[in-house]
N, C-alpha and C positions, 0 to 999 in steps of 0.2 A: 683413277688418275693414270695418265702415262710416265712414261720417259724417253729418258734419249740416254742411248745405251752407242758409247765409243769404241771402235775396235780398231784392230794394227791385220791389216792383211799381209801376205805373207813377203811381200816385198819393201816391207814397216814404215808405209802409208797408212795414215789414219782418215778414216772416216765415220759417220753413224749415222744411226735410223730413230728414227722417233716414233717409237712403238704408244700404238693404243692400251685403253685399259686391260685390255683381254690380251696383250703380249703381242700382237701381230703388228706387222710395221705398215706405218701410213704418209712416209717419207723417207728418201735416203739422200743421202748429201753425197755432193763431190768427193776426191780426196786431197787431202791436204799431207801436208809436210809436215809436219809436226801438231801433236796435241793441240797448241796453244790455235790453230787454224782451226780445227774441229769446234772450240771455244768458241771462237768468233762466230763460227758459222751457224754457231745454235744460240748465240747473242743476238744474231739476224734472225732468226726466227722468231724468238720471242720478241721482240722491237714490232715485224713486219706482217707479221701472219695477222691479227686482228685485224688489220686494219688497212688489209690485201683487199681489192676489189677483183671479179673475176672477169678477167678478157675472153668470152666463148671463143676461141679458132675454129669452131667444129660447124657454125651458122655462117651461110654465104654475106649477108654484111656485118662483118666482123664492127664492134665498137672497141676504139682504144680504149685504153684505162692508160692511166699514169705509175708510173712504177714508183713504191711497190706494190706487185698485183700475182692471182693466180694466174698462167695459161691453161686454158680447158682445152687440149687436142688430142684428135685419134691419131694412133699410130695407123702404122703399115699391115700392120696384124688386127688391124680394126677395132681393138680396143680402147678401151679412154683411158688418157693422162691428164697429171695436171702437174705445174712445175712452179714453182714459187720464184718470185723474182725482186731482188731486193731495189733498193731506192735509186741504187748503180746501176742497174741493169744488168747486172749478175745473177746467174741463177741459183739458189743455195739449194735445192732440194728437189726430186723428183718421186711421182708416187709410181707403184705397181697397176699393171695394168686392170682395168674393171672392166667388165662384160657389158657395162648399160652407162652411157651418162647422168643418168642420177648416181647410180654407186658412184660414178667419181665426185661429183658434187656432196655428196656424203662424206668423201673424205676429206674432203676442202674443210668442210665444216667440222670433222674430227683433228684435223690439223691445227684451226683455232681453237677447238677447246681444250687440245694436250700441248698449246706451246711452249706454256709456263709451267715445265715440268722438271722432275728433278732430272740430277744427270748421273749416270754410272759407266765406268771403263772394263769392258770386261779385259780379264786378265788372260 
């Protein structure tokens, strides 16, 4: 099982990651202002993430999807991303970059199976 582990960077904005079972992270969020925004934002994921459809941007006829959805795009660095996008069209959460498009589609699918995870602040 994962989690979603909150922290305070050093300018005491919070944000967090939603680590896989194995501890390594497979989303990270914006930041926010206060805890209570870190909250919400992993309230949206758990609401949003199952039941995300995946927008590919990385195929010349892109199909919309209706938000909430994944975006699957390559960076400038040629790697794959994918960024979660809630019903607002806000984006709650962005992954690390992957070598191949299936690994990111992998984590698409690792992001649905650890959304419903517990939550921890590190101190």
């Amino acid at each position: 099982m994962g989690k979603y582990l909150i922290e305070i960077n050093d300018k005491g904005s919070y944000y967090f990651n939603l680590l896989a079972g194995n501890n390594e992270p497979i989303l990270h969020s914006q930041m926010y202002k206060a805890r209570k925004g870190a909250l919400k934002g992993i309230a949206s994921i758990t609401k949003n993430a199952d039941i995300a459809p995946i927008e590919d941007l990385t195929v010349e006829e892109v199909v919309k999807e209706k938000n909430p959805k994944f975006q699957l795009f390559q960076g400038k660095d040629e790697k794959y991303y994918f960024r979660l996008v809630a019903g607002n069209g806000q984006a709650i959460g962005r992954s690390e970059g992957y070598n191949s498009k299936s690994s990111a589609k992998n984590g698409i699918e690792s992001v649905k199976k650890n959304s419903i995870s517990p939550v921890e602040t590190k101190k």
